[in-house]
C-alpha positions as CSV (number, residue, x, y, z in Angstrom):
1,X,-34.5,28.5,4.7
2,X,-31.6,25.9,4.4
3,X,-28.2,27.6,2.6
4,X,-26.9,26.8,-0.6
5,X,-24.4,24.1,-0.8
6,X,-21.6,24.7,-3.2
7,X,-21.7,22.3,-6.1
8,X,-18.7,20.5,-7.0
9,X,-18.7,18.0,-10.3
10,X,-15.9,15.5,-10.0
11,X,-15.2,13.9,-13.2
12,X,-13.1,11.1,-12.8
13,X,-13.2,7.1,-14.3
14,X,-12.4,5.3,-11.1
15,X,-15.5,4.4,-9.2
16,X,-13.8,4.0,-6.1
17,X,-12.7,7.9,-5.9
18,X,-16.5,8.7,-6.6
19,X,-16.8,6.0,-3.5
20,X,-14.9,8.1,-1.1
21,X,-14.4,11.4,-2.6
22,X,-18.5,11.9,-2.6
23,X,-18.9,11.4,1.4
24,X,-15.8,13.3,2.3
25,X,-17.4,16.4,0.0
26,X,-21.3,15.8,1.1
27,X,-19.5,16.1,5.2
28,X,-17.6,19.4,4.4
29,X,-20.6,20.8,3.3
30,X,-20.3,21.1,-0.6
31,X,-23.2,19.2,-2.8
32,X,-20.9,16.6,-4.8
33,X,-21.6,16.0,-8.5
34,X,-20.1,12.9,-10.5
35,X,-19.1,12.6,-14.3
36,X,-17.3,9.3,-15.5
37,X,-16.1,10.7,-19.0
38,X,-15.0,13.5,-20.5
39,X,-18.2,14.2,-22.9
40,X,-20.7,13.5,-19.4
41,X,-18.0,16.4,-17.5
42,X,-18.1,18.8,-19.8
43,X,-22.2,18.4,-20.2
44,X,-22.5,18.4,-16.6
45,X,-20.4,21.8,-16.5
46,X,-22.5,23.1,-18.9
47,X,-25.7,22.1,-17.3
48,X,-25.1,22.4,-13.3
49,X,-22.4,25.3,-14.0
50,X,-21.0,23.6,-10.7
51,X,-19.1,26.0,-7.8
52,X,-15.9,23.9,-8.8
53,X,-14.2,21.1,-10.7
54,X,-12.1,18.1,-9.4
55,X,-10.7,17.1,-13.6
56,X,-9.1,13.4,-13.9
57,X,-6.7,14.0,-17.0
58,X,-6.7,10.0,-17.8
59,X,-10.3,9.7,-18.8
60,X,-11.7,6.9,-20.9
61,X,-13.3,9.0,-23.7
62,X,-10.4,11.9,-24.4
63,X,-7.6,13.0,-22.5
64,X,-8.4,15.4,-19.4
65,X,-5.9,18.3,-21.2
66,X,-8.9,18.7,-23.9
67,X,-11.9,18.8,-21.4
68,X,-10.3,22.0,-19.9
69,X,-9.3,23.2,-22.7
70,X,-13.3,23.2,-24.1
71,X,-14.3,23.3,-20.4
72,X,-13.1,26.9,-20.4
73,X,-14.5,28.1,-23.5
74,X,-17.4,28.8,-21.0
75,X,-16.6,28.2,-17.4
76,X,-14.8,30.3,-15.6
77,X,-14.9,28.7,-11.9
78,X,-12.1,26.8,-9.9
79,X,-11.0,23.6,-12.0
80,X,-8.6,21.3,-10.1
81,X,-6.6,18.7,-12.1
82,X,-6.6,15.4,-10.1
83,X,-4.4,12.7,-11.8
84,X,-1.6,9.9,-11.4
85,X,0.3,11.6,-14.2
86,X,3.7,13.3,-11.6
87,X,5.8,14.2,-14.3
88,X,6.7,18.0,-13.8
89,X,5.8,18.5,-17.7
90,X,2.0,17.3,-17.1
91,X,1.5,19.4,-14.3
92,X,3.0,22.8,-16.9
93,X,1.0,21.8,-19.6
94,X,-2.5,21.3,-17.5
95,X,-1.9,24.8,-15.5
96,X,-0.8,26.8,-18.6
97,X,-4.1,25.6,-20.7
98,X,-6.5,26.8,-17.4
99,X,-6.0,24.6,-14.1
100,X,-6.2,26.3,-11.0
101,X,-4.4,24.0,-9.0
102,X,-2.6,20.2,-9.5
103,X,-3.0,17.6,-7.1
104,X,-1.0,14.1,-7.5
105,X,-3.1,10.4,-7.1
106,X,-2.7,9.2,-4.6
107,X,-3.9,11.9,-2.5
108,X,-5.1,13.0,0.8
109,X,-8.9,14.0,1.0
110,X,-7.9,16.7,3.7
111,X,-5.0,18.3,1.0
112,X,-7.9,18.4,-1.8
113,X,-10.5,19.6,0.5
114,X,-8.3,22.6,1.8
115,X,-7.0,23.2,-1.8
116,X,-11.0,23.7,-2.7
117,X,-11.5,25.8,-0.5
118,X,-8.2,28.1,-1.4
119,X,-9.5,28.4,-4.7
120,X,-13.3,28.7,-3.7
121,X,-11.5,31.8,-1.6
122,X,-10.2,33.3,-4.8
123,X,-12.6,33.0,-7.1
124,X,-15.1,35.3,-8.2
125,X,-18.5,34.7,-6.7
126,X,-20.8,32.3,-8.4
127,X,-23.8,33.1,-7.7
128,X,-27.1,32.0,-9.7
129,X,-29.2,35.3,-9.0
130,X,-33.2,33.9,-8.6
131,X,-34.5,37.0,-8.4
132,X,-36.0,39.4,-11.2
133,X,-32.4,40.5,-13.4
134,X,-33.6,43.4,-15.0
135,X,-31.5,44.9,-18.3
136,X,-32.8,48.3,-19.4
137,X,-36.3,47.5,-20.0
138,X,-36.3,44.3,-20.0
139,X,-37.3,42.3,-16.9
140,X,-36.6,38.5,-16.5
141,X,-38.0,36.6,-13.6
142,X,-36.7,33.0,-14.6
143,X,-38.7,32.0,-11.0
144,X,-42.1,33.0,-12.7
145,X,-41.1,32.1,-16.2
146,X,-42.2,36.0,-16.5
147,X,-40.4,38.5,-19.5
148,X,-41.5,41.8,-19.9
149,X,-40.4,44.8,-21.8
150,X,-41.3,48.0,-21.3
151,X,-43.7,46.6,-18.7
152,X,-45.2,44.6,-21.7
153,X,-45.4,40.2,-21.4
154,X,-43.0,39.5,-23.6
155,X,-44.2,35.6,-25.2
156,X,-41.4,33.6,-26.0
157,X,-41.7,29.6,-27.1
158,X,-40.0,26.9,-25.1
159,X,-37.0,26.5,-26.9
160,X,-36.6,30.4,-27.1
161,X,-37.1,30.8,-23.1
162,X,-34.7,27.8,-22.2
163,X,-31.8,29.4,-24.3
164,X,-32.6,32.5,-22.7
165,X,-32.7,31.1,-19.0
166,X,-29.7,29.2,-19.6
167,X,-27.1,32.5,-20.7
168,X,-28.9,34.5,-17.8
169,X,-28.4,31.7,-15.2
170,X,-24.7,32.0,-16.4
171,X,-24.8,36.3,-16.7
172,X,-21.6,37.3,-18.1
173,X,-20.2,33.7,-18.4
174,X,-19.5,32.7,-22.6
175,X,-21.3,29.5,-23.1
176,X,-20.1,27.5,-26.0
177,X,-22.2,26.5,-29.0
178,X,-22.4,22.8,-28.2
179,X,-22.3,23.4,-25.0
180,X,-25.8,25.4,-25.3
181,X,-27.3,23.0,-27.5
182,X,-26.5,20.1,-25.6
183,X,-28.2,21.6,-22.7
184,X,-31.5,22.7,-24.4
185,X,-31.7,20.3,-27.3
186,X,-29.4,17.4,-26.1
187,X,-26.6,15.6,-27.3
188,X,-27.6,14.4,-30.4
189,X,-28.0,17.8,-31.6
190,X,-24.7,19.1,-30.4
191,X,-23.8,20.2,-33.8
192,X,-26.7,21.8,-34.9
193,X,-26.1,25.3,-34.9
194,X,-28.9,26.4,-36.9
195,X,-31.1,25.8,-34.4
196,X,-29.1,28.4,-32.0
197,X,-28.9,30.9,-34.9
198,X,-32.6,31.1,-35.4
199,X,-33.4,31.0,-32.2
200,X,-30.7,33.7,-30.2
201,X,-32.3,35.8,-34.0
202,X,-35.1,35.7,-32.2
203,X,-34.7,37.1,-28.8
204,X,-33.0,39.6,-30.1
205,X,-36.2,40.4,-32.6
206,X,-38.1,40.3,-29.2
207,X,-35.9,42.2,-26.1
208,X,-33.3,43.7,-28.0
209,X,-33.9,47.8,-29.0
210,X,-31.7,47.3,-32.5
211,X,-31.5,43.7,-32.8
212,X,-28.6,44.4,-35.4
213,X,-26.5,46.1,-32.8
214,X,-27.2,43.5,-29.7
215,X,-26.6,44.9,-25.7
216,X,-28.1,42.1,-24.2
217,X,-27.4,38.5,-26.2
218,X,-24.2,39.1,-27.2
219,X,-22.1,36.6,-29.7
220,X,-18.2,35.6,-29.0
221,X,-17.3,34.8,-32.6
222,X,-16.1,31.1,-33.3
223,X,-17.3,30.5,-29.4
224,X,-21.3,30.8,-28.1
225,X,-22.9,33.3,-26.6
226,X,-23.2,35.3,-23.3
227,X,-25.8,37.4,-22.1
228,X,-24.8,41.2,-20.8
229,X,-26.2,44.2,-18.8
């Protein structure tokens, strides 16, 4: 059984860093990723929940700043800011809102590649766990598409088991409103939180004891969700 690769999503404007950046990853052993806006990063976060990010701040769509900003409303890996931008004040501002670590355009593939693998070092693992996770009495086997609780099949609709796949493939991890609804309904229903409400109401109906008093789906108020155990 081949290993995992680590992911890493570069989102950056310039096709010619995707060009060389994407071979000099795929040869060190990581499982490159590519974004060319801010909107397509941030949905690619939310959807791959990547090992690592290499950020662009001068993106075509909004400035890099903003997209870690939101970025880490739900991610918590390693994001490194990649950008032309050398003034001492950028470089403040980007690691004060989140940034792991800063590295200048133009740059050295061998300096980014050993600054990935600092911060890969010192970061918490991130690990999608594809094996039963099992909450009280509550059993979730995303692999079979199986729920049970209390050894009872637990029948949930589409919608209701891809929200609930999606917080337990990122256990612990807050994921943002949009951010969730972009990744089970898509982008043009970024906004529509309704649809979040009724459905996280009712998981909880279905796997929590006191659905008014959640363990399991728990809400960050003003922020998404995350699932806990």
């Amino acid at each position: 059984m081949s290993a995992v690769r680590p992911q890493i999503l570069v989102i950056d404007d310039e096709p010619q860093i995707h060009r060389f950046l994407s071979p000099a990853l795929d040869a060190a052993g990581y499982e490159p990723r590519r974004a060319d806006s801010g909107q397509e990063g941030l949905r690619g976060i939310a959807l791959w929940s990547p090992d690592a990010v290499v950020l662009d701040l001068g993106l075509p769509d909004m400035d890099g700043k903003d997209v870690l900003v939101r970025a880490r409303e739900f991610y918590a890996g390693p994001i490194i800011i990649l950008s032309a931008r050398d003034k001492e004040a950028e470089k403040i501002a980007a690691l004060d809102l989140g940034a792991n670590d800063y590295v200048e355009k133009p740059f050295g593939v061998g300096e980014l590649l050993a600054r990935l693998r600092a911060n890969l070092r010192q970061a918490a693992p991130h690990v999608i766990n594809t094996g039963p996770l099992t909450a009280g009495d509550v059993v979730i086997d995303l692999e079979r598409r199986m729920i049970t609780r209390a050894g009872e099949p637990v029948r949930v609709t589409p919608k209701e088991y891809d929200v609930l796949a999606h917080l337990v493939r990122n256990v612990g991890k807050v994921i943002g409103h949009r951010d969730l609804l972009t990744a089970v309904w898509g982008k043009a229903h970024a906004d529509d939180t309704q649809y979040l409400r009724v459905v996280i109401g009712q998981l909880r109906q279905k796997l929590e004891a006191d659905p008014a008093q959640p363990h399991l789906i728990l809400t960050e108020p003003g922020v998404g969700y995350r699932f806990s155990y």
